[in-house]
C-alpha positions in Angstrom: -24.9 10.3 5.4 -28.6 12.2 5.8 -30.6 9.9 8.3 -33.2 8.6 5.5 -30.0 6.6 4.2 -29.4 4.9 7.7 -32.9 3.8 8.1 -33.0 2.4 5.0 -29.7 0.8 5.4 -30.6 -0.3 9.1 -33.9 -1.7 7.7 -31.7 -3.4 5.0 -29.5 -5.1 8.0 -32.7 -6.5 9.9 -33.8 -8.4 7.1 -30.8 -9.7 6.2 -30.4 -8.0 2.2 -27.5 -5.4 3.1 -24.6 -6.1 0.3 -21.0 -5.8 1.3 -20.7 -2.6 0.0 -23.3 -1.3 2.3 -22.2 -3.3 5.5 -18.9 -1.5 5.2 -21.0 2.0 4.0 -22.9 1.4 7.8 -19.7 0.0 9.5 -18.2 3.1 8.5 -20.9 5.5 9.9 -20.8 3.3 13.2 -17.2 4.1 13.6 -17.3 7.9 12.8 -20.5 8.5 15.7 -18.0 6.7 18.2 -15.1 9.2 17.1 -17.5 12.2 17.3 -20.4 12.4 18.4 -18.7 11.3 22.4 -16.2 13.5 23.1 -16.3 15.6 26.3 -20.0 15.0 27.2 -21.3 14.0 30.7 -23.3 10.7 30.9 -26.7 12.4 30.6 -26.3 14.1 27.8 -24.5 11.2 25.9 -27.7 9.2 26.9 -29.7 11.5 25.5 -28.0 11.7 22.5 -28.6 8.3 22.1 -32.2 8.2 22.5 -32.1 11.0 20.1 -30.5 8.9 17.4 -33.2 6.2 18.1 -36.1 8.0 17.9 -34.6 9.2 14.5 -34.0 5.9 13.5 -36.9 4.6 14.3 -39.2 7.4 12.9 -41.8 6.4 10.4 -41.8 3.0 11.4 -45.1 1.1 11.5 -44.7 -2.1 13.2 -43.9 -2.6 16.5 -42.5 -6.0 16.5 -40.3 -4.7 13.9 -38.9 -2.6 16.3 -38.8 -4.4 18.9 -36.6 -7.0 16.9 -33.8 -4.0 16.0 -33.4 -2.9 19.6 -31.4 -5.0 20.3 -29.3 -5.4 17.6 -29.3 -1.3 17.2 -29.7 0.0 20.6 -27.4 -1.9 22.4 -24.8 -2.2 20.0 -24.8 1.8 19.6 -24.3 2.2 23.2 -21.2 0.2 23.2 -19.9 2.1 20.1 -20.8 5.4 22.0 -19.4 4.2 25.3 -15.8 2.2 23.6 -15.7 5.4 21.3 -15.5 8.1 24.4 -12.1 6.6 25.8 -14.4 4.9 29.0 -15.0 7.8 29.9 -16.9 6.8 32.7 -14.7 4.1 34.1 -13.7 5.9 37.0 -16.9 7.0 38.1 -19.1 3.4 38.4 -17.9 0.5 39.1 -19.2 -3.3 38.5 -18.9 -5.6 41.3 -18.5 -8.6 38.9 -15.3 -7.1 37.4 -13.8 -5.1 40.4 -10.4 -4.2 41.1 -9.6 -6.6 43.4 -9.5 -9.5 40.7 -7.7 -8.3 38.1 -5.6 -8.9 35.4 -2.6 -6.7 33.7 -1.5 -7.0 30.0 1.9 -7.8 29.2 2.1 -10.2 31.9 4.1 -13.1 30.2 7.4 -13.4 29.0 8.3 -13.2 25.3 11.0 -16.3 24.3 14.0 -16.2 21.4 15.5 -19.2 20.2 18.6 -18.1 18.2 22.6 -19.6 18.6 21.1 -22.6 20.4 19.7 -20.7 22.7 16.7 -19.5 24.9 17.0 -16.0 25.2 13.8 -14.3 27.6 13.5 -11.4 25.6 11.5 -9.1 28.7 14.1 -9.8 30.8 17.3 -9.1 28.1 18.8 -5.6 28.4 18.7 -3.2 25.2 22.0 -3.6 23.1 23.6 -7.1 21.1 22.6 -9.9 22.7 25.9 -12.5 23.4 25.8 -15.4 21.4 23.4 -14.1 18.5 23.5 -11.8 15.8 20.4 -10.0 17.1 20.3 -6.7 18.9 17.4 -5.8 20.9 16.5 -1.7 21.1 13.8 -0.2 22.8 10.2 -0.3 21.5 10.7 -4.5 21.6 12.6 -4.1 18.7 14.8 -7.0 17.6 17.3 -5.9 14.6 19.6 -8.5 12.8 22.7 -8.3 11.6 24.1 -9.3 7.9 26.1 -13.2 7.6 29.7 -13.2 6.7 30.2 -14.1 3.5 30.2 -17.8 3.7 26.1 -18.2 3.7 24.7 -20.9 5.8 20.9 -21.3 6.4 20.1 -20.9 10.3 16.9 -20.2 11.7 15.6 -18.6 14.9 12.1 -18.8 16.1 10.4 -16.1 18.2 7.4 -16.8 20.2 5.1 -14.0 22.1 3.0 -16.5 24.4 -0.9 -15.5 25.3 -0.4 -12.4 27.6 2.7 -11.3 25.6 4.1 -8.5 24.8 4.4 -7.3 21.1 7.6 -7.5 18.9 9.0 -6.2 16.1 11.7 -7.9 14.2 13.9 -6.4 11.6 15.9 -9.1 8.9 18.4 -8.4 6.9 17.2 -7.3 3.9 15.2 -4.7 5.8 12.2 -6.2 5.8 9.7 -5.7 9.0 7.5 -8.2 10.7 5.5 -7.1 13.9 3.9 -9.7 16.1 0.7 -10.2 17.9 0.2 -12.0 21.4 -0.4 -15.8 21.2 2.0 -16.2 18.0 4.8 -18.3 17.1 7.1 -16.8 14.1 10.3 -19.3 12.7 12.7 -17.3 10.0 15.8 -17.1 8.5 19.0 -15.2 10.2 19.6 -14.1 6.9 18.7 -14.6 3.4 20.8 -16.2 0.4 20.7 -13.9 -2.8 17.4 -15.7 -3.9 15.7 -15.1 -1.1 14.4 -18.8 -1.2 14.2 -19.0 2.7 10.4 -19.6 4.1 9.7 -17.2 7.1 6.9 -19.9 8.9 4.0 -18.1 10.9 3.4 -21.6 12.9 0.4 -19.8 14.7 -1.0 -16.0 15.6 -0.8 -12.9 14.3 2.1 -10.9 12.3 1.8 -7.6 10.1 4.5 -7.4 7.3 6.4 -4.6 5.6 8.5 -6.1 3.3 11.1 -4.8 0.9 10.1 -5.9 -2.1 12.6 -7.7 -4.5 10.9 -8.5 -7.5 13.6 -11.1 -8.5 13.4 -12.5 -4.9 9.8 -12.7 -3.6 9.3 -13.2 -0.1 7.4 -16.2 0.5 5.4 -16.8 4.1 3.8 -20.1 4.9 1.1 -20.4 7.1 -0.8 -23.8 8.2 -2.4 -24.4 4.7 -1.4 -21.9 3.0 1.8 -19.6 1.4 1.8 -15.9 1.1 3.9 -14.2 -1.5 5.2 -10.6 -1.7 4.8 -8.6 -4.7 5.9 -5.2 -3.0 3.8 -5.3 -0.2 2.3 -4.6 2.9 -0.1 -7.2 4.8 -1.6 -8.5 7.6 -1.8 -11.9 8.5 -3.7 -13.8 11.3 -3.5 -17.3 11.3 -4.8 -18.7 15.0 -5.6 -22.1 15.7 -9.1 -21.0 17.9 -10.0 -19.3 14.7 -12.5 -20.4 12.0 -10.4 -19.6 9.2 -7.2 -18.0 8.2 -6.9 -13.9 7.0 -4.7 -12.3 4.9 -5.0 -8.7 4.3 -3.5 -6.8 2.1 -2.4 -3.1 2.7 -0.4 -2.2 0.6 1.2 -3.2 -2.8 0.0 -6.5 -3.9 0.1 -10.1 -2.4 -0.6 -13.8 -3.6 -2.2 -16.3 -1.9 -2.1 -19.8 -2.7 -4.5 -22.8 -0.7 -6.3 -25.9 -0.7 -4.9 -25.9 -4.9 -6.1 -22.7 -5.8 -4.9 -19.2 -5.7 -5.8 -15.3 -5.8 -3.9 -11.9 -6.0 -5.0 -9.3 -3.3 -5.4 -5.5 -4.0 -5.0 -2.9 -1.5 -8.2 -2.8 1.2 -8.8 -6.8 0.2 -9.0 -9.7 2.4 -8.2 -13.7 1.4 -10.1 -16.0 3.5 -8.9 -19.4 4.0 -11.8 -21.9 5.7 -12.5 -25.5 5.7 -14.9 -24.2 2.9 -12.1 -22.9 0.5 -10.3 -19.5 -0.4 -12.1 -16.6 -0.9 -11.3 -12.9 -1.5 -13.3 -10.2 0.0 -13.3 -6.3 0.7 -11.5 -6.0 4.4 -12.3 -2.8 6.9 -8.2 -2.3 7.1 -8.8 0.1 10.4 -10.2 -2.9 12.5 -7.9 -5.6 10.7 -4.7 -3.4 11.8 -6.0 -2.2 15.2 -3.8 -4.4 17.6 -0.7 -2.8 15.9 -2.0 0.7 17.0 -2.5 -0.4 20.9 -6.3 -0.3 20.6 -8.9 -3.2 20.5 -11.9 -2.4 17.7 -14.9 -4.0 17.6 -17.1 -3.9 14.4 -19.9 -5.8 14.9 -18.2 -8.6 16.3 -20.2 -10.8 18.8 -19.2 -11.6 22.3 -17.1 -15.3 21.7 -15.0 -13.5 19.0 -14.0 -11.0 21.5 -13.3 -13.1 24.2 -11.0 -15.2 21.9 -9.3 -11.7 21.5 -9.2 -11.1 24.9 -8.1 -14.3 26.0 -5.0 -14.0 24.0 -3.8 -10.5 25.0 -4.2 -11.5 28.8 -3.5 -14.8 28.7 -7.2 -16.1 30.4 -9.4 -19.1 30.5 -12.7 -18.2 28.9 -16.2 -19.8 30.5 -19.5 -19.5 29.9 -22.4 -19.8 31.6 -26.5 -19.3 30.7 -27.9 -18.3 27.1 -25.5 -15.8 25.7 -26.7 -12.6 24.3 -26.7 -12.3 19.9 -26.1 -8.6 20.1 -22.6 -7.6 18.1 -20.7 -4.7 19.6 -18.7 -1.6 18.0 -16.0 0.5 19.4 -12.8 0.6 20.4 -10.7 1.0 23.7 -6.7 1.2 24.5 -4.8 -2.4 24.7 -3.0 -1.0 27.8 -5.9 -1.1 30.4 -6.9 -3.5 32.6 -8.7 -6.6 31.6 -11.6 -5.6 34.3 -11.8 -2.0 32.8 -12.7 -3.5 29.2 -14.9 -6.2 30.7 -16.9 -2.8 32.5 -17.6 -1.5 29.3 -18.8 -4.2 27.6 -21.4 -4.6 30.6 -22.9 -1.2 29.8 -24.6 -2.3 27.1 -26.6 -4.1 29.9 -27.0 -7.5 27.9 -23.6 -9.4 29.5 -21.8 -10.0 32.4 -18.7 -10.9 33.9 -16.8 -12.6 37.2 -13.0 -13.2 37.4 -11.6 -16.1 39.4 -7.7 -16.1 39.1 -6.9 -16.0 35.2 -10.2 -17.2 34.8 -13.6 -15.3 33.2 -16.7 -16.2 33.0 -19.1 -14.7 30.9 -22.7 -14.6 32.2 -26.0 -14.0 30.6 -27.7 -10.6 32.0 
């Protein structure tokens, strides 16, 4: 993309008229300067490449309260992209006295619970191999694997729940199929499923991603709170929290339908069904940032500062606060699940519009 095509799409995005085609056009370009434009570059030059891009961006333009109203939204979001994009490069080198390494806070710090043969098994704290009492075997990679019934079928169902703080699971049933969960999220399903496949896998709250072996005689069927997902060879994400303004389904591969509030739609590859108070709605998806959490990575894309704290406060398990006028900036990049909470917090400061303290479990977000 030449630079006349950004400015006019960046001029497009200040006033508001950018279609979706275009947002994911510039969402795209975003994401491609943080992969390469950042890569083994001191902090001066990065800074300068950044003012380069601005003054690039804002060649040619004639009013300066127009520009003084994109700075913001622009400026400071590209220097989170560039910062989040180079790894945190600079983490070890400055250091933020509101989120210092005395107060801090480790991922994977609660314990994942299994409810299966009438019992509660602490999956963190189970050794690899078959688990007594179950049918379930646990291998490494937080990989649960279950094995097929006898032949006299009976419907029993486990529930598996990765609290806030929680470590990721993957759990294979017995028709092969694959469901991957997110922290904060509670998933009930069958031990095994009767010829028809009639069984209901419940996603009571959170975040799962699906790979399902399709059975066109036997559809899988997943119910979330308002709504039911149904396989039609497919592979799909689905996050369903209860902090969250609506419910999303995405689809990446194959083909899904989603039925809500008495209506229904069919998702194609790279699609997204909304489900809010409003209704259902189907809309294009950026599949890189809806799968993200399943790679190890956080990825912002223009998300603003409350929807990354929810994030946040569900992979470490924290109290959120806020205190003063909160900045209206959005933020783009993307940074490794596996670091400290305070070294994520750091890098969000350096787009010098937001701070941060932690108390305990507890963060506080300040105005700058």
């Amino acid at each position: 993309m030449d630079t006349e095509q950004i400015k006019s799409l960046l001029q497009k995005q200040q006033s508001g008229q950018l279609t979706e085609e275009e947002k994911a056009i510039l969402d795209t370009w975003y994401l491609k300067l943080s992969q390469t434009e950042t890569a083994n570059v001191d902090e001066g030059d990065m800074n300068r490449r950044l003012d380069a891009v601005w003054t690039e961006l804002q060649a040619d333009k004639r009013s300066p309260q127009k520009v003084y109203k994109l700075w913001p939204s622009i400026a400071a979001a590209a220097s989170v992209l560039i910062l989040l994009g180079s790894g945190a490069y600079f983490i070890a080198h400055k250091q933020n006295a509101t989120a210092g390494k005395t107060n801090d806070i480790a991922p994977y710090s609660a314990i994942a619970t299994l409810k299966s043969g009438g019992r509660v098994i602490l999956l963190d704290k189970t050794a690899n191999g078959k688990i007594a009492q179950t049918r379930v075997t646990k291998s490494s990679g937080e990989q649960l694997s279950y094995e097929q019934a006898a032949q006299t079928y009976k419907a029993i169902y486990d529930t598996i729940q990765i609290p806030a703080g929680g470590r990721p699971y993957t759990v294979k049933l017995t028709d092969g199929s694959k469901i991957t969960l997110n922290a904060a999220t509670t998933l009930r399903y069958p031990e095994t499923f009767s010829k028809n496949r009639k069984e209901e896998i419940e996603l009571i709250t959170g975040e799962i991603y699906a790979e399902v072996v399709h059975n066109p005689a036997a559809p899988m069927q997943i119910k979330t709170p308002g709504q039911t997902i149904t396989d039609i060879g497919t592979e799909f994400n689905i996050a369903a929290y209860h902090d969250e303004p609506g419910s999303r389904t995405t689809l990446v591969n194959g083909a899904v339908k989603v039925s809500a509030a008495g209506k229904e739609t069919t998702l194609s590859p790279g699609n997204q069904a909304i489900l809010t108070a409003s209704g259902l709605s189907n809309t294009p998806a950026n599949l890189m940032v809806v799968t993200a959490w399943k790679e190890g990575l956080f990825r912002f894309n223009g998300e603003h500062i409350d929807v990354i704290m929810r994030e946040l406060a569900r992979w470490y398990n924290i109290e959120v606060k806020y205190e003063g006028e909160m900045t209206h900036e959005v933020f783009y990049g993307r940074v490794g699940r596996k670091r400290n909470i305070s070294e994520v917090l750091r890098i969000l400061e350096r787009s010098k519009k937001i701070h941060f303290k932690i108390e305990g479990r507890r963060v506080t977000v300040l105005s700058n």
